[in-house]
N, C-alpha and C positions, 0 to 999 in steps of 0.2 A: 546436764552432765553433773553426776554426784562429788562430790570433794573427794572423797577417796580413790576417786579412778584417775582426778586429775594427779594426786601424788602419783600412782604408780607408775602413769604413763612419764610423768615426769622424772622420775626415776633410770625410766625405761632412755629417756631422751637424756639425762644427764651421763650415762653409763656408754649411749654413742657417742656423745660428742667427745668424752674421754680415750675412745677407742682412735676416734677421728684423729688427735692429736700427736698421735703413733706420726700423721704424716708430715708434723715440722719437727723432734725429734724426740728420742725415747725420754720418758717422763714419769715423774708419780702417777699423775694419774690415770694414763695406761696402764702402767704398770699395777695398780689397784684394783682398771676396770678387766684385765686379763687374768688376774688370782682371782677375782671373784668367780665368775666367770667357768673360771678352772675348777673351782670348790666347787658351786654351787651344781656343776654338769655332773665332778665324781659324785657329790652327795644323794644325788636324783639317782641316776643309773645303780648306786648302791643299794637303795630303796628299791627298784626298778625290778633289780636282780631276785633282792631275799624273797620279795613278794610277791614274784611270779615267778620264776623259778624255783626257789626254796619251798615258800611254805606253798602254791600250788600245786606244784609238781612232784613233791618230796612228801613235804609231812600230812597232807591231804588226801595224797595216793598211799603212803603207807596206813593212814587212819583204813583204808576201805581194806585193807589185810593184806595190798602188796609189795609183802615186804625183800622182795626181788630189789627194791630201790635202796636197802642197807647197803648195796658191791660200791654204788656209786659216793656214796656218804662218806666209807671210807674208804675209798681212792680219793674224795677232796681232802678229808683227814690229813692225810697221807703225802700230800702237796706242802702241810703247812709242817711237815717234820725238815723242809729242808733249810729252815732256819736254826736245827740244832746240828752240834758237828756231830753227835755221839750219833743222832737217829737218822741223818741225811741220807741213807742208802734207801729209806723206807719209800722214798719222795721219788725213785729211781721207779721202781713199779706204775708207780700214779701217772709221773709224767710218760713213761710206754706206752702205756693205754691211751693214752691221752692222745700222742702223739699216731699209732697204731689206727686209732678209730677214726682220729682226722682226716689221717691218709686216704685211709680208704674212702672215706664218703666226699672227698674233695677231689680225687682223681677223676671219678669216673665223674663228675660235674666238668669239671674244667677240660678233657678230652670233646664229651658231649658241647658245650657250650664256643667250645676255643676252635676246635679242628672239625667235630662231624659236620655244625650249625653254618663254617665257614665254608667249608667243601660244597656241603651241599645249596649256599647260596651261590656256588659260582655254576656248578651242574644245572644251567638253563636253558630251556629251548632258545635260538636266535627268531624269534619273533618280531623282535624290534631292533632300532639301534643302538639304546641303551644298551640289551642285553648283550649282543656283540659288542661293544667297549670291555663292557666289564670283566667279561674273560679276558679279550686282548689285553688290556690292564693288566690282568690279577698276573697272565701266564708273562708280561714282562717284567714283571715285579719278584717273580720266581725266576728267570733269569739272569738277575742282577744278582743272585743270590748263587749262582752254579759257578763254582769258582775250578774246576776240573780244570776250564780251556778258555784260552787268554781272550779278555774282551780284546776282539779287533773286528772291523769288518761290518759290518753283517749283526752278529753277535754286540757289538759293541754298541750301534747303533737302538738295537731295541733294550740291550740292557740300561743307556742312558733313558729311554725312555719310563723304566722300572723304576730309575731313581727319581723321576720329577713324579710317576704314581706315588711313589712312597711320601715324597714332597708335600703331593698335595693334600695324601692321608693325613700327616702329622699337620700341618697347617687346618685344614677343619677341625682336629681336634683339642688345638690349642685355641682356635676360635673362639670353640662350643665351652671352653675353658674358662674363657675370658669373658665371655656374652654372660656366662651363669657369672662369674666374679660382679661383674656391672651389674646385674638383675639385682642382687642384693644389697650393692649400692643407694640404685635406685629406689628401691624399697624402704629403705633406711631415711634416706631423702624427705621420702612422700612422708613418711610417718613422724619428722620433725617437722614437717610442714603443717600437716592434719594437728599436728599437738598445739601448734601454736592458735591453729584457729578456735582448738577448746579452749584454750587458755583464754582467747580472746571474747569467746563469747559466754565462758563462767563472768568474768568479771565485767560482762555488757550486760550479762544476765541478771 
């Protein structure tokens, strides 16, 4: 194990343990390992942006003659006028567009993704048992939700049932929430653990 890697890794471990310390209570060094942290993410992703987006996409595609990608350049232009009071109307165009093109290629995503993908996983042949629950399920969980006619009855009955589907929905999902929270724990974990044994075996070494 080279000296250099042991700094970094050490580095790596002194910046968790600071993070760690978030859990007796807020402190310098939290608070130094979370601005880092903070910078060093915006710093990257700034980088991130200019050099694949900008100069790949921009000034590499207008080298080859298309220069179709001048509308977009200044419409970002035109973003940074909203920092003056005289030009701020300019920034009004930018963000329309902006907002206009968003729309559109996010609608038809989130339709497709949220309502056809849902629909159409409940439209299932009853082959099995599962697949009968899950309609019974989904269609009392859509019951709970018909608020026309007074739960009583009958009605009542399978709409409480829509509420403990809805139940157990959000509970796997805070789960699946939490499992991924501990995964990174754990990993965090393993990897001061693993540091110490370099640690231990540079200096056996």
């Amino acid at each position: 194990m080279e000296f250099e890697t042991i700094i970094w890794h050490g580095l790596a471990a002194f910046l968790t343990l600071c993070i760690f310390t978030f859990l007796y209570k807020d402190n310098p060094f939290y608070k130094f390992a979370e601005r880092l942290v903070a910078g060093v993410a915006a710093g990257y992703w700034t980088m991130l942006v200019f050099h694949k987006l900008f100069v790949d996409k921009v000034y590499h595609t207008m080298a080859t003659g298309q220069y179709a990608y001048i509308i977009p350049i200044l419409l970002g232009i035109g973003m940074w006028t909203r920092f003056s009071k005289k030009h701020s109307w300019i920034s009004r165009y930018s963000i329309a567009f902006y907002i206009g093109i968003s729309t559109g290629v996010s609608i038809p995503v989130y339709m497709y993704t949220y309502i056809f993908r849902q629909i159409s996983a409940t439209i299932i042949p009853f082959t099995s048992i599962s697949n009968v629950l899950v309609v019974i399920f989904v269609l009392c969980a859509l019951f709970y939700f018909f608020f026309s006619k007074a739960h009583t009855g009958a009605f009542n009955i399978v709409s409480k049932i829509g509420i403990y589907t809805l139940m157990i929905g959000f509970g796997a999902g805070f789960g699946l929430t939490v499992m991924g929270r501990v995964a990174l724990l754990v990993q965090r974990i393993l990897f001061l653990k693993d540091y110490v044994r370099e640690v231990a075996a540079f200096i056996g070494g």
